[in-house]
N, C-alpha and C positions, 0 to 999 in steps of 0.2 A: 538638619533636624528641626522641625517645628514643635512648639511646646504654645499648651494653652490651659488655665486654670478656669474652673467653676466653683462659686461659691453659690453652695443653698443654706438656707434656713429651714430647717423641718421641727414641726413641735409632734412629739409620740412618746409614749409610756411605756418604760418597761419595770420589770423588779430583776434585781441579780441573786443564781443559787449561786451560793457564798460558799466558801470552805470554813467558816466563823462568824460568829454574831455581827452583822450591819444592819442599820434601818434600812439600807437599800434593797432588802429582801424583800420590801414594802413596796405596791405599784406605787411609781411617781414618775414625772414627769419632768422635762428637757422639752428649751426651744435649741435643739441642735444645732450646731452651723459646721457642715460639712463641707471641706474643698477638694476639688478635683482636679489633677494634674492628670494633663493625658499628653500623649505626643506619639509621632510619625515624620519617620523620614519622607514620605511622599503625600500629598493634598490626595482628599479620596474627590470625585468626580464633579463635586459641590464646590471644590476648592476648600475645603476642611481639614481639620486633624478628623474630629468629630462633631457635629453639627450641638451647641449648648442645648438646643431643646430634646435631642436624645439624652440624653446626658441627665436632663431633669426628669423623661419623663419615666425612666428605668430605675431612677434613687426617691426622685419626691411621690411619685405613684404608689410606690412600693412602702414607702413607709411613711410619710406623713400621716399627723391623724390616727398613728397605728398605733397599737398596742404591740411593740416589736418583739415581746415570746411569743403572739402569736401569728406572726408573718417570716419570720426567722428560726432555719432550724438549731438554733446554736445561742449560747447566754449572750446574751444583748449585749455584751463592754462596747464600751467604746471601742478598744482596740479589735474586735471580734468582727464591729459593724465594718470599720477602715478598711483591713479585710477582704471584707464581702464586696464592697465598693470597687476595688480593685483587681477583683475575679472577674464580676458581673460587668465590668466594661473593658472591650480587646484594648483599647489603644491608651487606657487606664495604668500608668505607672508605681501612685500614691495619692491616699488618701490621708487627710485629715478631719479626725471630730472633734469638734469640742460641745462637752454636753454641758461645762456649765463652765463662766470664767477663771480664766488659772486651770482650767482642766480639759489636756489636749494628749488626744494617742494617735498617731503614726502610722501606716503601715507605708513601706514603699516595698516594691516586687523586688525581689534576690537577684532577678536578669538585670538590675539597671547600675550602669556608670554614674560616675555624676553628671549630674545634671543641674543646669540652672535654677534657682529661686524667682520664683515668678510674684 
């Protein structure tokens, strides 16, 4: 099995509808840092898991710069984004965000063993 991580930085703004009072119902802003665990038993044709600039150009494309309720159909969390990151790419296993230091959410896919810490 081959395993490979991406780490981006994306700065975008979003607000959370809350089930109770937060200022985060308030637009503000995150320089995100998102990493990407992808992996494949077989290299695709390139000799890759996934080529890093696909990788960037389907997560930082997509939301950098953005105002993420409006490029996202779903409340911006962190863990909501993780998520998305982990749909949106096949060979994608787990995502990590952290929008701000000390604050990090997870998603890893339900099909996976463990697997190594990269």
């Amino acid at each position: 099995m081959y395993y490979i991580k991406k780490t981006l930085e994306i700065s975008a703004a979003h607000y959370l509808s809350l089930s109770y009072e937060s200022k985060c119902a308030c637009l503000h802003g995150h320089n995100w840092i998102v990493t990407i665990y992808c992996r494949s038993r077989e290299l695709n044709p390139d000799g890759m898991v996934v080529d890093f600039t696909h990788i960037k150009q389907q997560v930082s494309a997509h939301l950098d710069h953005a105002v993420l309720n409006d490029v996202l159909p779903f409340n911006p969390t962190a863990e909501n984004i993780a998520r998305w990151v982990v749909d949106s790419i096949d060979e994608c296993y787990r995502c990590d965000v952290q929008e701000s230091q000390g604050n990090v959410a997870s998603y890893v896919s339900d099909d996976v063993a463990a697997v190594p810490e990269l």
